[in-house]
N, C-alpha and C positions, 0 to 999 in steps of 0.2 A: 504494500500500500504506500502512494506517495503523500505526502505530509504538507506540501508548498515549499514553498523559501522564502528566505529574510533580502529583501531588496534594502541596501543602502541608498541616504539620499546623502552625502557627503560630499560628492561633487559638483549636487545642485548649491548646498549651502557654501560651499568655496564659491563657487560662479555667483551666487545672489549677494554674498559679502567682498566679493575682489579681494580674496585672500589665494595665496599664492601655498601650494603643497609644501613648497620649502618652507615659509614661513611658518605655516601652521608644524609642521614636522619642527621646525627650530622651536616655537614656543612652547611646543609639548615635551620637547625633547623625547621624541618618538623615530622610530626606525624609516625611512623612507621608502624602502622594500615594505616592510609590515604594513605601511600605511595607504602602501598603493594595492596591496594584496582587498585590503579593503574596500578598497573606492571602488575595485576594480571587478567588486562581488566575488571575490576568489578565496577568503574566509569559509575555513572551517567549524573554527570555536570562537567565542567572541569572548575578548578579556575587558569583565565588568570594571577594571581601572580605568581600561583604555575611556569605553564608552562614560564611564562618569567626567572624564577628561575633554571628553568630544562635548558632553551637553552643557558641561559647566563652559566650554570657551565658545559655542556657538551659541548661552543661553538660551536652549532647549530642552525639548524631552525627547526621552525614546521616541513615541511616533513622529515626531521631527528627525531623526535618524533613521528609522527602519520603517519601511514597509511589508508588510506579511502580503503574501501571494498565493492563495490559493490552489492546490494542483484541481486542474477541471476535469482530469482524467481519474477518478477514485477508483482505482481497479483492482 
């Protein structure tokens, strides 16, 4: 049975703040590789620092970061 997936919106919220991967990577002091793994929907475990880090510096929430998707094929 498939379950959906977790859609990131990370590179909408870069794009709607003109914030740059480097930058936010430099202000988090976060991995560049890791954080593109992200953006990039390529994540397989999500680290609750990381995401308290993304919502405290994008002042948001979880559903401002993730969107949940459905699978339409329940089989």
């Amino acid at each position: 049975m498939k379950y959906g997936y977790l859609k990131n919106n990370i590179e909408k919220l870069l794009k709607e703040r003109n914030i740059s991967k480097n930058k936010i990577c430099a202000d988090l002091e976060l991995s560049r590789g890791n954080f593109n793994k992200y953006c990039q929907n390529k994540f397989q475990r999500i680290d609750a620092n990381f995401i308290c880090k993304l919502c405290s510096y994008f002042e948001c929430t979880l559903d401002d970061l993730f969107t949940y998707v459905p699978d339409n094929d329940k089989k």
